[in-house]
C-alpha positions as CSV (number, residue, x, y, z in Angstrom):
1,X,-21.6,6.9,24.9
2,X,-21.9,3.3,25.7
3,X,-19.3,0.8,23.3
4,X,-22.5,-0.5,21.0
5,X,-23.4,3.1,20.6
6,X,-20.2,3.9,19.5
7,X,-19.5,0.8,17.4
8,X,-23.2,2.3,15.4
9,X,-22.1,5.7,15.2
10,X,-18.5,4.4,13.6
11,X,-19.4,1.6,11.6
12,X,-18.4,3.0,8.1
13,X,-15.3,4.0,9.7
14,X,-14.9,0.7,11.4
15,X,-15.4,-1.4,8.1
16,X,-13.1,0.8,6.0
17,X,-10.3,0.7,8.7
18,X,-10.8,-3.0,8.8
19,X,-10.8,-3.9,5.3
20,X,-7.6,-2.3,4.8
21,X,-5.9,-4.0,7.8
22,X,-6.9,-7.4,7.3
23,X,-5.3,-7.3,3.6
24,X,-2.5,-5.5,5.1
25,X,-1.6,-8.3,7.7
26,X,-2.3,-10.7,4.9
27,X,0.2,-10.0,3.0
28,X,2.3,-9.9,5.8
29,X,1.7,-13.4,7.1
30,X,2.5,-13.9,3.1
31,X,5.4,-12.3,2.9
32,X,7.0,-13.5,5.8
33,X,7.2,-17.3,4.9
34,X,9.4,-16.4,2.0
35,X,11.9,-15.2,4.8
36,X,13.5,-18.7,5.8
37,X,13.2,-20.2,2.4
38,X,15.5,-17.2,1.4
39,X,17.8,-17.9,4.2
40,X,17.6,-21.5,4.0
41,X,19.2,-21.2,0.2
42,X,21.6,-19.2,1.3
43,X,23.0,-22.2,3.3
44,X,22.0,-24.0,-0.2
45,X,19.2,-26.1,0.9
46,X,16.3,-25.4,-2.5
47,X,12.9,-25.8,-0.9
48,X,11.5,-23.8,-3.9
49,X,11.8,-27.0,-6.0
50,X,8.8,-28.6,-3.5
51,X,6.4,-25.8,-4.3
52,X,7.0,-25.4,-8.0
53,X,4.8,-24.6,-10.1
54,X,3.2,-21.9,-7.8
55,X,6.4,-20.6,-6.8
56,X,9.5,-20.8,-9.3
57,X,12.6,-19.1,-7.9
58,X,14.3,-17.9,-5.0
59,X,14.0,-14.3,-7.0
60,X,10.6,-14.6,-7.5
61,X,10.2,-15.4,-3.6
62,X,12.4,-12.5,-3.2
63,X,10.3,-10.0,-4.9
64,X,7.0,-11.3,-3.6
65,X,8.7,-10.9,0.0
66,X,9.6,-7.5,-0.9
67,X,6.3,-6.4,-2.1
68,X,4.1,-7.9,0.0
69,X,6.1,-6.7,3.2
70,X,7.8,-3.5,2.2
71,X,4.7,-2.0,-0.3
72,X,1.4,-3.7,0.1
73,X,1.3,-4.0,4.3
74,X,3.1,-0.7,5.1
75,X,0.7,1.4,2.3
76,X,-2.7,-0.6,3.0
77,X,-2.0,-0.5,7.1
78,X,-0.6,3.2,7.0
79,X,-4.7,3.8,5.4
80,X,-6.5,1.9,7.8
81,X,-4.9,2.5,10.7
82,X,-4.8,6.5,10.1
83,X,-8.0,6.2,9.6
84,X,-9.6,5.0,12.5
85,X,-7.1,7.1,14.7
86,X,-8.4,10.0,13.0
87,X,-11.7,9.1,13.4
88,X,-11.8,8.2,17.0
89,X,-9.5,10.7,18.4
90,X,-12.1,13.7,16.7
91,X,-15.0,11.4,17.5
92,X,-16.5,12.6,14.3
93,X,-17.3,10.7,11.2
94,X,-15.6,10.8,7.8
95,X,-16.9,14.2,6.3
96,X,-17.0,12.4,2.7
97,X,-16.9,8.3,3.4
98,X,-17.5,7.8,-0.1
99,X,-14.0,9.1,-0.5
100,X,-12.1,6.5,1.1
101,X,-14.4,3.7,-0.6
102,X,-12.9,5.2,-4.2
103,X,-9.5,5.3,-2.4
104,X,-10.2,1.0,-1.0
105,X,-11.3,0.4,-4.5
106,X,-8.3,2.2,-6.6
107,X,-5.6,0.7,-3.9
108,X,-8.0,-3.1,-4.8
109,X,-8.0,-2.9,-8.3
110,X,-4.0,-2.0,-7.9
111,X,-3.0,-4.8,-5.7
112,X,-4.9,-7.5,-8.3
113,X,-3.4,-5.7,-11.3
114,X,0.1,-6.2,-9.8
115,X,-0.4,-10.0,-8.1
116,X,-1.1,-11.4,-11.5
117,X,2.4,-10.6,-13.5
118,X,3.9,-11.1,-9.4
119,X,1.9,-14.4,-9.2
120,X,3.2,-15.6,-13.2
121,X,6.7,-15.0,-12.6
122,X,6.3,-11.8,-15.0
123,X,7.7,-9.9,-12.4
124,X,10.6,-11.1,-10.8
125,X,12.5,-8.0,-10.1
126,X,14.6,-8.2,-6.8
127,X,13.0,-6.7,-3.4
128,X,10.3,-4.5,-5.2
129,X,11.5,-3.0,-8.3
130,X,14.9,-2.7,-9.3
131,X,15.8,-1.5,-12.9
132,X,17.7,-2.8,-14.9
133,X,15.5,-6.0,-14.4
134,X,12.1,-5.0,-16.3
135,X,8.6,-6.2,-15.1
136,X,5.7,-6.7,-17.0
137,X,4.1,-3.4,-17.5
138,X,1.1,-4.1,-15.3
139,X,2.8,-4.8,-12.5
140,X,4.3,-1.0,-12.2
141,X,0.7,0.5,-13.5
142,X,-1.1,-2.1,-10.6
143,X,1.4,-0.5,-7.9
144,X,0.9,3.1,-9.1
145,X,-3.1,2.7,-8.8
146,X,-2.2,1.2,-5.2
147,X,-0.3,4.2,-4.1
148,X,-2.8,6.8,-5.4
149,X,-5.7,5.1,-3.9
150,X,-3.6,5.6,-0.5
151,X,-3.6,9.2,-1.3
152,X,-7.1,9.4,-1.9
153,X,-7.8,7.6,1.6
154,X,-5.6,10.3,2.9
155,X,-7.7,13.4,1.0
156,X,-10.5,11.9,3.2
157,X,-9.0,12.5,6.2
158,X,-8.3,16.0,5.5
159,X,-11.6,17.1,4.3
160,X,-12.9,15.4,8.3
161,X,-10.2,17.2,9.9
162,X,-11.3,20.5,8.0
163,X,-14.5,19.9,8.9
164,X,-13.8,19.4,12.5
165,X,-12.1,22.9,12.8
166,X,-15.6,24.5,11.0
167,X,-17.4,22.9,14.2
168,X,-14.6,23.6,17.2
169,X,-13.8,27.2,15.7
170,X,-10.4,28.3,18.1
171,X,-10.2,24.6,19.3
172,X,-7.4,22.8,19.0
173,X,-7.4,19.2,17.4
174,X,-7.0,16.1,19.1
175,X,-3.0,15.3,19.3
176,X,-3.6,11.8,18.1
177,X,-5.8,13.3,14.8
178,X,-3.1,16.0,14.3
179,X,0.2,13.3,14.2
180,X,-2.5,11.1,11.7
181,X,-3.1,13.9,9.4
182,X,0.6,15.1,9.3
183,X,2.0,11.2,9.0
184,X,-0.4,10.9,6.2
185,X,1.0,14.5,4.6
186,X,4.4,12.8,5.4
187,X,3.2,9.7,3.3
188,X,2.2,11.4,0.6
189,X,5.5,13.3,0.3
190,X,7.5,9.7,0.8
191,X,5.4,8.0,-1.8
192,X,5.5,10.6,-4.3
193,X,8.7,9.8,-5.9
194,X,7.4,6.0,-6.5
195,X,4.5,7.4,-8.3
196,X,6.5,9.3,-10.4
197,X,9.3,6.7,-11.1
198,X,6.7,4.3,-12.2
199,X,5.1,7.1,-14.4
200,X,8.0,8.5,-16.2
201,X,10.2,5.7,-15.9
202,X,9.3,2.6,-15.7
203,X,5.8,2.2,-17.2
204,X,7.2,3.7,-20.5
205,X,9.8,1.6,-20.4
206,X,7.6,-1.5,-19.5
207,X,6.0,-0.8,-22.8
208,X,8.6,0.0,-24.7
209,X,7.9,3.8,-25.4
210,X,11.2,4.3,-24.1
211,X,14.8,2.5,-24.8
212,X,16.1,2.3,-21.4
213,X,16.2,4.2,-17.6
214,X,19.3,4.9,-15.3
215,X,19.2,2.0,-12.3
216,X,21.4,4.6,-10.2
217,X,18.1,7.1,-10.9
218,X,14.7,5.0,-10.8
219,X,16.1,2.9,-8.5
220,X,13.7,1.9,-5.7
């Protein structure tokens, strides 16, 4: 298969894989510039005072650093890059494409719901969320909706690796499509604590339906 027949035969996978990279390195070009302005006021030289109003703090720099690097380009990247690995190394399409759109859309609509209280200053809580320091409550919900729409990108890959077994009955997969699918199971595992944190902990607490949570606990 010549490389413009395969870029046809894999241009959903190609856009969806890109998509996800692109915000994911974007963040991380981002987050990185906070990096010297944090350790240039350590050695107490304030360049945050010639970007205000945009930027008001060294805390709020922290936490944007923190997000951007640590949450928004490990979860986005971890998405796209499985899914082109997966995609490639089985030579197969997505079984259900439309799944990983409604996963690009929820993990979308999570990282804008977030940026707003991040960009505001309403969420200046250390390197990504550290209770006792409360963010506005759409910051937790907007990362919450981030990390399930990873999931869902990662429900997409099963249902194509399933279907590639159905096709290559006794086969064995692909080695590189195995590790994606079992780093994305690993994923899912890793992130599920965050998701419930933010669920039972800090989201209530964010809206006051409950009086307080245990740092030492719900600590990220």
């Amino acid at each position: 298969m010549s490389a413009a027949e395969l870029r046809a035969k894999f241009k959903t996978e190609r856009t969806i894989a890109a998509i996800h990279i692109t915000v994911a390195f974007a963040a991380l070009s981002i987050g990185i510039l906070f990096g010297p302005l944090q350790a240039l006021e350590h050695m107490g030289i304030n360049l945050y005072s010639y970007i205000e109003p945009i930027f008001k703090s060294y805390y709020q720099g922290l936490t944007l650093h923190g997000v951007l690097n640590a949450e928004v380009f490990t979860t986005w990247f971890i998405v796209g890059f499985l899914t082109f690995a997966t995609t490639r190394s089985l030579n197969r399409n997505l079984r259900y494409p439309w799944i990983s759109w409604l996963g690009l859309i929820l993990m979308t609509v999570g990282l804008l719901m977030a940026a707003v209280p991040l960009l505001l200053n309403l969420a200046t809580v250390l390197y990504t969320f550290y209770p006792p320091m409360k963010a506005h409550p759409l910051f937790y919900i907007g990362v919450t909706i981030m990390v399930v729409g990873s999931w869902v990108g990662g429900y997409s890959l099963y249902f194509t690796l399933g279907a590639w077994y159905k096709e290559h009955k006794g086969q064995r997969a692909p080695l590189i499509a195995l590790m994606s699918v079992i780093t994305m199971v690993m994923w899912q595992i890793a992130t599920l604590g965050v998701a419930v944190e933010e669920l039972t902990m800090l989201i209530p607490w964010s809206l006051g339906l409950i009086e307080g949570v245990d740092p030492q606990l719900a600590r990220d």
